[in-house]
C-alpha positions in Angstrom: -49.1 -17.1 -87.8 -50.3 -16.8 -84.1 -51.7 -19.2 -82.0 -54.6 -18.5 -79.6 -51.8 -18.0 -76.9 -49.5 -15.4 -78.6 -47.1 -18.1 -80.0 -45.8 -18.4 -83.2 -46.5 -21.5 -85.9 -43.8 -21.8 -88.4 -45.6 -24.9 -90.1 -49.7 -25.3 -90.5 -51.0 -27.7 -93.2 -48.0 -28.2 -95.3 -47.2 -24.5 -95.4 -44.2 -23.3 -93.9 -44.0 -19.6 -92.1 -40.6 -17.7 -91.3 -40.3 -13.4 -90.8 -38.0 -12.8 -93.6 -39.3 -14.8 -96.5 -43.2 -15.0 -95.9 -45.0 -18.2 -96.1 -44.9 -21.2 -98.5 -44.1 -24.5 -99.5 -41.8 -26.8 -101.5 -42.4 -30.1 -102.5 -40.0 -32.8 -104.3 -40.5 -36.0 -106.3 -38.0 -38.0 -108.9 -38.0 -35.6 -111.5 -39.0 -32.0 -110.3 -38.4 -30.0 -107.6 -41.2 -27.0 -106.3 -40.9 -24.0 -104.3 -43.3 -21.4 -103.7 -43.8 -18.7 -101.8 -45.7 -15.5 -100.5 -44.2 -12.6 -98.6 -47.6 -10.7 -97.0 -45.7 -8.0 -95.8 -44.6 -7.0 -99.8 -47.6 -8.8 -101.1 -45.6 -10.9 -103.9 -45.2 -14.1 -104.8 -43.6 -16.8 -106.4 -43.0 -20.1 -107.6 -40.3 -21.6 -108.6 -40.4 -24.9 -111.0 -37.4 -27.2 -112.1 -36.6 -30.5 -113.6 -33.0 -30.6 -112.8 -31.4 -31.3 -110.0 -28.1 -33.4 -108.4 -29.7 -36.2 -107.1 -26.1 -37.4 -106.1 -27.7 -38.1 -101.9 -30.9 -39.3 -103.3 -31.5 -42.1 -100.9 -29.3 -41.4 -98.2 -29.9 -38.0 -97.2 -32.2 -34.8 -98.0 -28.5 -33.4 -98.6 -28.8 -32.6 -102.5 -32.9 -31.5 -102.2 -32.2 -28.9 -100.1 -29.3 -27.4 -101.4 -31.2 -27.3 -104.6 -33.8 -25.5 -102.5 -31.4 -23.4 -101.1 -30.3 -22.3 -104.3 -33.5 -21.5 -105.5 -34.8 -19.2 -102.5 -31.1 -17.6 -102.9 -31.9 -16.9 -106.7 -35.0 -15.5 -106.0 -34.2 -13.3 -102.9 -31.5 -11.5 -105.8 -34.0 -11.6 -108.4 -36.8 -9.8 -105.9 -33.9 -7.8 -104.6 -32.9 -6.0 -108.0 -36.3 -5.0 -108.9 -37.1 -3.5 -105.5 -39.0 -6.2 -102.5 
């Protein structure tokens, strides 16, 4: 997204904007984990839902969400991958 004077937003309203994966957002709470996200230049989509993660930095850090987070993104980059986007 593009501000009035040529710069780039990466985050507006909760959603988060990068060139390779599109726009999106994630969102966490004890027991479930989100992700979702939508590529415009491929025009998919996708969410990503889980109940299980290791909570093991739960507390102390962000550490454990967003390697879970990475995980998921990495899964579905492969997934999207082998069937063609």
């Amino acid at each position: 997204m593009t501000r009035n004077d040529g710069t780039d937003y990466t985050y507006v309203l909760g959603v988060v904007c990068d060139v390779v994966s599109g726009c999106g957002h994630s969102g966490a709470h004890e027991g479930y984990l989100t992700n979702m996200i939508y590529n415009p230049k491929t025009e998919v989509a996708y969410v990503i839902f889980t109940n299980i993660w290791d909570c093991s930095t739960c507390g102390e850090s962000l550490d454990s969400i967003m390697g879970e987070l990475k995980v998921m993104t990495d899964t579905a980059s492969d997934i999207l991958e082998k069937i063609g986007y």
